[in-house]
C-alpha positions in Angstrom: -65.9 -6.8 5.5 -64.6 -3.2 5.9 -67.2 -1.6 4.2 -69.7 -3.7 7.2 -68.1 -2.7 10.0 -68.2 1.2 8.8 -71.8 0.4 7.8 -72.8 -0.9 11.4 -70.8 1.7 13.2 -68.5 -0.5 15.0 -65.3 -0.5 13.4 -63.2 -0.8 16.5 -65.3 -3.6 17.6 -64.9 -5.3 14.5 -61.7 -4.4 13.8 -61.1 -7.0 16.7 -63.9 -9.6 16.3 -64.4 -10.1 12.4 -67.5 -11.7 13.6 
């Protein structure tokens, strides 16, 4: 999931909404 969210650039976004 972690490696996504650095992938897409939005880890503070994701890092609330796992989504």
């Amino acid at each position: 999931m972690f490696s996504f969210v650095l992938q897409s650039g939005n880890f503070s976004l994701t890092s609330t909404s796992p989504s």
